[in-house]
C-alpha positions as CSV (number, residue, x, y, z in Angstrom):
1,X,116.1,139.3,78.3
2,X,113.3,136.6,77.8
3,X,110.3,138.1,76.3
4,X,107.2,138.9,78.2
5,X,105.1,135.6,78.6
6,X,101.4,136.9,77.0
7,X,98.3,135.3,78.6
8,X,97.5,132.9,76.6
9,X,100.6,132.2,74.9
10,X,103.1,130.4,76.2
11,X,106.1,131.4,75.7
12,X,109.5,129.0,75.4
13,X,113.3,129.9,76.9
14,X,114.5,131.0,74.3
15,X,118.4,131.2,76.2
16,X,119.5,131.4,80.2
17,X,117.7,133.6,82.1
18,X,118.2,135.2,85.7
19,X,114.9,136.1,86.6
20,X,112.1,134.0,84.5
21,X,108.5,135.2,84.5
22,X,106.0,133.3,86.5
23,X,104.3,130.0,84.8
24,X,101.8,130.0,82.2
25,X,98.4,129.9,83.4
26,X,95.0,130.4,81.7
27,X,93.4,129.5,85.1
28,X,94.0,130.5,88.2
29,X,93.9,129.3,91.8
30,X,90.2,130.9,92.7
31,X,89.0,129.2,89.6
32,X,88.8,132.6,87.6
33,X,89.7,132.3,83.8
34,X,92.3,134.7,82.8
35,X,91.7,134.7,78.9
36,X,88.2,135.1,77.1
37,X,87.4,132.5,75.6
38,X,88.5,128.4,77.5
39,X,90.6,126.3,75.5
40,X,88.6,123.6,77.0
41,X,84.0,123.7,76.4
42,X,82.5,122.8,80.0
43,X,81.7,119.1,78.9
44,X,85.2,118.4,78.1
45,X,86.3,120.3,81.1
46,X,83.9,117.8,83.3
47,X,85.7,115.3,81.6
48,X,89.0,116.3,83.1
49,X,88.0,117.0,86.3
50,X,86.3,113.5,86.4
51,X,90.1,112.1,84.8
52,X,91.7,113.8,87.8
53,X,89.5,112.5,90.0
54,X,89.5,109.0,89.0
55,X,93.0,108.7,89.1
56,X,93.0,110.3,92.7
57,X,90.5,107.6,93.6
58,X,92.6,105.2,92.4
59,X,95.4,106.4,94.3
60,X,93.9,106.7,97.6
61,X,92.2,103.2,97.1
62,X,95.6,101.3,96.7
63,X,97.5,103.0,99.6
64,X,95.0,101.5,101.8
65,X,95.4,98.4,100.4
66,X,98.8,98.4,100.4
67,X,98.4,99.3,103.5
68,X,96.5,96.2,104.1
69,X,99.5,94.3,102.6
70,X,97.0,93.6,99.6
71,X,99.9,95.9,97.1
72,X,103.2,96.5,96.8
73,X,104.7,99.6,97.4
74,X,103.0,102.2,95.7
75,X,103.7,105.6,94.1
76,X,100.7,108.3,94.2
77,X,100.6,111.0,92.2
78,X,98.1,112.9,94.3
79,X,97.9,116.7,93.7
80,X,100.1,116.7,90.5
81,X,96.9,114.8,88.3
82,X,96.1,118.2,86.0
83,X,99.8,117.3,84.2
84,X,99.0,114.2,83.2
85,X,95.2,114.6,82.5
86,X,95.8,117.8,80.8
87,X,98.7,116.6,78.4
88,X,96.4,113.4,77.7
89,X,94.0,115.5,76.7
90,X,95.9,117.4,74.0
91,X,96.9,114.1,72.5
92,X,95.1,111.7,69.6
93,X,94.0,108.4,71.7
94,X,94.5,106.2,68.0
95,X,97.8,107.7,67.3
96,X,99.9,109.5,69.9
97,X,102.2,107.6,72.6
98,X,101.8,108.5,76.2
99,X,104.8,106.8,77.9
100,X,104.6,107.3,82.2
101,X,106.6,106.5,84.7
102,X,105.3,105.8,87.6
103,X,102.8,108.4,89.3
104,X,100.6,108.8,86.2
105,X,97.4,106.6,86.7
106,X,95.0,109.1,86.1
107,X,96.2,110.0,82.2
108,X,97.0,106.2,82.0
109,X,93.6,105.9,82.3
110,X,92.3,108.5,80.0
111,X,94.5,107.3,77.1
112,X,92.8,103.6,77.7
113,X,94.7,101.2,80.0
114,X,92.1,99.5,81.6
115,X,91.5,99.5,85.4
116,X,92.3,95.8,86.0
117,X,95.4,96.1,84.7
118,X,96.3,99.0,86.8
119,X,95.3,96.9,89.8
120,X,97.1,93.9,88.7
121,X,100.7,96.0,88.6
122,X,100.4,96.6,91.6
123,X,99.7,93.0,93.0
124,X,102.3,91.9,91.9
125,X,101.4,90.1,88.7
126,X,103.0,90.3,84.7
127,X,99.1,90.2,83.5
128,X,99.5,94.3,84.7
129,X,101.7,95.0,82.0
130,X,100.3,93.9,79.1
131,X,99.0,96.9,77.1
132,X,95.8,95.9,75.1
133,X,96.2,96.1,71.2
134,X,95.7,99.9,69.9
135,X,96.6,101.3,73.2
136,X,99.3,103.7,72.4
137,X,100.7,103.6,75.9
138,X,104.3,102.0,77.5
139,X,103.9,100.1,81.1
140,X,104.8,102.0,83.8
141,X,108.8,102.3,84.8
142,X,110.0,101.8,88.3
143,X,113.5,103.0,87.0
144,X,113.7,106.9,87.3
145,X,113.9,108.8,83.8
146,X,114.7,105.2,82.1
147,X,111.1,105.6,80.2
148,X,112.6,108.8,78.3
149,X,114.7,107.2,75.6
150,X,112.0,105.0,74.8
151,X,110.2,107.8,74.0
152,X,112.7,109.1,71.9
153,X,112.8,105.8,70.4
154,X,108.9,105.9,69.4
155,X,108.8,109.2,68.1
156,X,112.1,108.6,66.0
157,X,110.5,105.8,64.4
158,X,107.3,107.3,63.6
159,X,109.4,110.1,62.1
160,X,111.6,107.4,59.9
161,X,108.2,105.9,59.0
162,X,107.2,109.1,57.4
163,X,104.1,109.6,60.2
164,X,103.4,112.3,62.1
165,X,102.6,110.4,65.6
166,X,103.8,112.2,68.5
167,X,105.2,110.6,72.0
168,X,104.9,112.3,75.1
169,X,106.8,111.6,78.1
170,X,106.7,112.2,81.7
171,X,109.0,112.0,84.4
172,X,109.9,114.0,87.7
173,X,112.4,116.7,88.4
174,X,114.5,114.3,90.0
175,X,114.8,112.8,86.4
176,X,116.0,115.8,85.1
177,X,119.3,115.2,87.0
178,X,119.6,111.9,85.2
179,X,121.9,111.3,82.4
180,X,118.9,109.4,81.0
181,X,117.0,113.1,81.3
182,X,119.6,114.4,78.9
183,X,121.1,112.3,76.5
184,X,118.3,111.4,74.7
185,X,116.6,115.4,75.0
186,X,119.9,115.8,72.9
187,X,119.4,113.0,70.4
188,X,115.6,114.1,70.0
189,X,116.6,118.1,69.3
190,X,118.9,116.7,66.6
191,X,116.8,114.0,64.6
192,X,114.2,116.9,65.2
193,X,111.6,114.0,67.0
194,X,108.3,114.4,67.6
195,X,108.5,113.9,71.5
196,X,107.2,116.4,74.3
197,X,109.4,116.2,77.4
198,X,107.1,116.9,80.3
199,X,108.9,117.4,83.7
200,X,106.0,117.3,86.8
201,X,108.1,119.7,89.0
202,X,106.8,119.3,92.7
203,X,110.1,120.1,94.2
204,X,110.9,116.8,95.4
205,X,112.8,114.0,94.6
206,X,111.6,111.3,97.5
207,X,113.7,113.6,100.0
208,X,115.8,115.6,98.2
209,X,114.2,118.8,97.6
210,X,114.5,120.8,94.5
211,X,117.3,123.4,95.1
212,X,119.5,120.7,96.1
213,X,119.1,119.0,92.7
214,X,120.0,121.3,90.1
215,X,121.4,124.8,90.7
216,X,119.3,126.0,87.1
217,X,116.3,128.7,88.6
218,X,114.1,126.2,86.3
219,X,113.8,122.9,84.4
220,X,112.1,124.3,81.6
221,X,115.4,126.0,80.9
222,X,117.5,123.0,80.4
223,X,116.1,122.7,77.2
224,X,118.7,125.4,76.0
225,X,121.6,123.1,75.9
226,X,119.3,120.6,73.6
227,X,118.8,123.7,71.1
228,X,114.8,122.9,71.8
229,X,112.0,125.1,73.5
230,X,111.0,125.1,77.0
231,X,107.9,126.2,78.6
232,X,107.2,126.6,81.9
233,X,103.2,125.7,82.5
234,X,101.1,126.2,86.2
235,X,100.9,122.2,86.6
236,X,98.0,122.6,88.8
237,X,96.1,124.6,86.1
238,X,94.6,122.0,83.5
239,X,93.9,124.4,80.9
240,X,97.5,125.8,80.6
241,X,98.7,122.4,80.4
242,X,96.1,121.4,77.5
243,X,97.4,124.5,76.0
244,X,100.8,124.2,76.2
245,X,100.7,120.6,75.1
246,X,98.3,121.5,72.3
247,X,100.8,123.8,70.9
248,X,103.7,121.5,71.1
249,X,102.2,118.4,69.4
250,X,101.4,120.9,66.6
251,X,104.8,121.7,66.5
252,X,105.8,118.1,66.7
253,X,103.5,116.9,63.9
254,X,104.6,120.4,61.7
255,X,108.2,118.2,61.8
256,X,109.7,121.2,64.2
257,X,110.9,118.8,66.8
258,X,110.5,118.5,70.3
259,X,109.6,120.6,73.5
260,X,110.5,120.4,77.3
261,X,107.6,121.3,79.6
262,X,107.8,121.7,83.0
263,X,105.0,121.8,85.2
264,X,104.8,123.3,88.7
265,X,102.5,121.1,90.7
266,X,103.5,120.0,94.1
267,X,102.8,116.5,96.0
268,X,100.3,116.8,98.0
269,X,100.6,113.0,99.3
270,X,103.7,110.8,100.4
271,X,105.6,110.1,97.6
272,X,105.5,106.2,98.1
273,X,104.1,104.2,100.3
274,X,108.0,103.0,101.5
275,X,108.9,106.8,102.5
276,X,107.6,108.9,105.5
277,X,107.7,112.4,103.9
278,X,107.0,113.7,107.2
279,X,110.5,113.6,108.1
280,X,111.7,115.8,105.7
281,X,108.5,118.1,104.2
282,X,107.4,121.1,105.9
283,X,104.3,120.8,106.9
284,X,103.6,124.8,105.6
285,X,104.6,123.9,102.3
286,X,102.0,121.5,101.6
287,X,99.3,123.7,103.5
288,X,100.2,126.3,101.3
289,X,99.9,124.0,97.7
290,X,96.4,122.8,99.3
291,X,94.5,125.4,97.9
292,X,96.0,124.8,94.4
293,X,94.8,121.9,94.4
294,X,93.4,121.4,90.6
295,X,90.5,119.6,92.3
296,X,89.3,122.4,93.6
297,X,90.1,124.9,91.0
298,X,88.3,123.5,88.0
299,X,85.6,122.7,90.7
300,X,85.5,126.5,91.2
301,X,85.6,127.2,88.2
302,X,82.8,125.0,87.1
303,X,80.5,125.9,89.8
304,X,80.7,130.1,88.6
305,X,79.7,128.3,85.5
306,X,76.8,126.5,86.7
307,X,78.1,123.0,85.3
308,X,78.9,121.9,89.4
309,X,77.0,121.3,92.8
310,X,76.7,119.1,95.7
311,X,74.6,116.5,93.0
312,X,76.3,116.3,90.4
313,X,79.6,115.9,92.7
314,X,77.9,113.2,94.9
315,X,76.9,111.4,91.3
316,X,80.5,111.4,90.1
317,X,81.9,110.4,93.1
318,X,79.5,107.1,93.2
319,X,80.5,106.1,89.9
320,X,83.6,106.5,90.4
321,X,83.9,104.0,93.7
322,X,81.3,101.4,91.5
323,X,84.0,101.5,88.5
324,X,86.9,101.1,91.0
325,X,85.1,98.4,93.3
326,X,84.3,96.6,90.3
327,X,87.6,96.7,88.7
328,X,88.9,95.8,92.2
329,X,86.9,92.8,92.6
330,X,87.7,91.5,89.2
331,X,91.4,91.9,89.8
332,X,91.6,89.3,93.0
333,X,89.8,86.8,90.9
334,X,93.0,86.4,88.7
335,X,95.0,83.9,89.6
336,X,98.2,84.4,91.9
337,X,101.3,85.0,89.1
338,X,103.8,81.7,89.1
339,X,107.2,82.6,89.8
340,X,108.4,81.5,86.1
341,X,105.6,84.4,84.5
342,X,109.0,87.1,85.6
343,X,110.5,85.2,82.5
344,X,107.9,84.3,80.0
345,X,106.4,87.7,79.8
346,X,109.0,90.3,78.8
347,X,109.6,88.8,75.1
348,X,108.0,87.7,72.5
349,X,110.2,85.3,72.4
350,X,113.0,84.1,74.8
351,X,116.6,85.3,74.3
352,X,118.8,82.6,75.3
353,X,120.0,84.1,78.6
354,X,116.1,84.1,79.4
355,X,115.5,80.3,78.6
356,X,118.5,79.5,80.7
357,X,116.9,81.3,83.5
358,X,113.8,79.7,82.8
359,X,115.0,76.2,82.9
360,X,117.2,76.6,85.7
361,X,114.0,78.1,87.7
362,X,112.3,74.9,86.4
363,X,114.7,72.8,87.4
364,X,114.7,74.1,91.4
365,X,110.3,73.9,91.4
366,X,111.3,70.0,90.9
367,X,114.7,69.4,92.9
């Protein structure tokens, strides 16, 4: 049997199991803390919770533009914003990767892409993708689990380098079905990298729910085959995924190797803005996740403590739309992307395949 999961500590597979214990959690639903002492002091807390928000801003903010046909189709990540926030957190800004794929914009954020830019991917133009020097970040990937080796490929090289920078990763459950999921999990476990796999589990896959994607009771599992741990964290809970993090990038850095985290969030908003959810979600299941919302449990949480009310949520919410309606407005003044910009911005330097794209794109604009 697995052993007994201790509050407070999470504990990794270890080998198959038939009935796994529930998901580490240091905070639960009704904001109560479940451990003495927060991994997290209430300032940084705020600063989550303000993270989360941000991103959720974000999100809602470019659904009605794209709405507006001012976007392209766009992926929210609504509901599931304490994974990415929290794992951010648990990371070194000036030497840790964070690599996304495609739902992430609230820990993009956090870890320093700037606003514009998150804009501008979504508009449409190359200028989106450019990471600003001593960002430790990768652009977002459309293709699903394709972002994972190229974490492995980060945190391999730090390791040859004789560093101790760390790459973490995220991706859905419907990546965990990939080849690209496990092929490179197995590479990491051997070369011992220093890469966290972090599954956000919220039991879809655009409309393929979660039992018809794998028959293992948990992704966190999987991690047997690739002889690394797995941990199974409350996604919605943003201390348990600070605190599960935490403990595997000190694992990482200690030269131990990787770790698979899953976190069990749920979407609480379409899952792109090309897919009517509708069709296929119960509507009871999302009613049900609603209240475990990590919006409203740090909220909670913070408001026993004293550190939230009606002000100080009306203050962060203004800032919020000024830094987002300025970012906004500075995005539409950059001019609209030429065709040829596809071409010139993915190397350094054209490979020859490239140029004869290039020219032959050239060579139509003046037929």
């Amino acid at each position: 049997m697995l052993q007994q999961m201790e509050i407070g500590q999470p504990q990794p597979y270890t080998f198959t199991v038939d009935n796994p214990p529930e998901p580490f959690q240091l905070l639960d639903q009704a904001g109560n803390l479940l451990v003495d002492t927060p991994p997290l002091s209430d300032e940084e807390t705020l600063k989550g919770l303000r993270a989360i928000l941000l991103g959720r801003r974000f999100d809602e903010l470019c659904i009605n533009l794209q709405r507006r046909g001012l976007m392209v189709t766009f992926a929210p990540g609504i509901g599931q914003e304490a994974c990415t926030v929290g794992s951010v957190m648990a990371l070194d800004s000036r030497r840790d990767w964070f690599v996304p794929q495609y739902r992430e914009a609230a820990g993009q954020l956090l870890h320093g892409s700037p606003l514009v830019n998150n804009f501008l991917w979504h508009m449409g133009s190359p200028l989106g993708f450019y990471i600003p020097e001593g960002v430790r970040m990768l652009p977002f990937q459309a293709g699903v689990a394709g972002q994972i080796s190229h974490a492995v490929g980060l945190a391999w090289g730090s390791k040859l380098q004789g560093k101790t920078d760390v790459a973490v990763v995220h991706f859905g459950d419907g990546a965990s079905s990939q080849g690209d999921f496990y092929e490179p999990m197995n590479l990491a476990g051997v070369v011992k990298a220093p890469v966290i796999f972090f599954c956000q589990n919220n039991y879809w896959a655009i409309s393929l729910s979660r039992n018809l994607q794998t028959a293992a009771q948990t992704i966190a599992q999987k991690a047997v085959a690739a002889g690394i741990p797995g941990i199974q964290v409350d996604g919605n809970d943003l201390f348990a995924v600070y605190e599960a993090t935490c403990q595997a990038v000190e694992r990482a850095r200690r030269g131990e190797g990787p770790t698979l985290i899953e976190g069990v969030t749920y979407r609480l908003g379409i899952h792109t803005t090309a897919d009517d959810s509708s069709r296929y979600e119960p509507v009871e299941y999302k009613e049900e996740w609603r209240d475990k919302d990590p919006v409203l449990r740090l909220q909670r949480y913070l408001e026993r403590r004293g550190k939230w009310n009606a002000d100080i949520a009306q203050k962060m919410e203004a800032e919020i739309k000024a830094e987002l309606d300025a970012a906004w407005e500075e995005a539409q003044r950059v001019p609209i992307s030429r065709m040829d910009e596809g071409l010139t911005h993915v190397f350094a330097e054209m490979t020859p395949r490239l140029r004869q794209q290039y020219d032959e794109l050239k060579g139509d604009a003046h037929a």
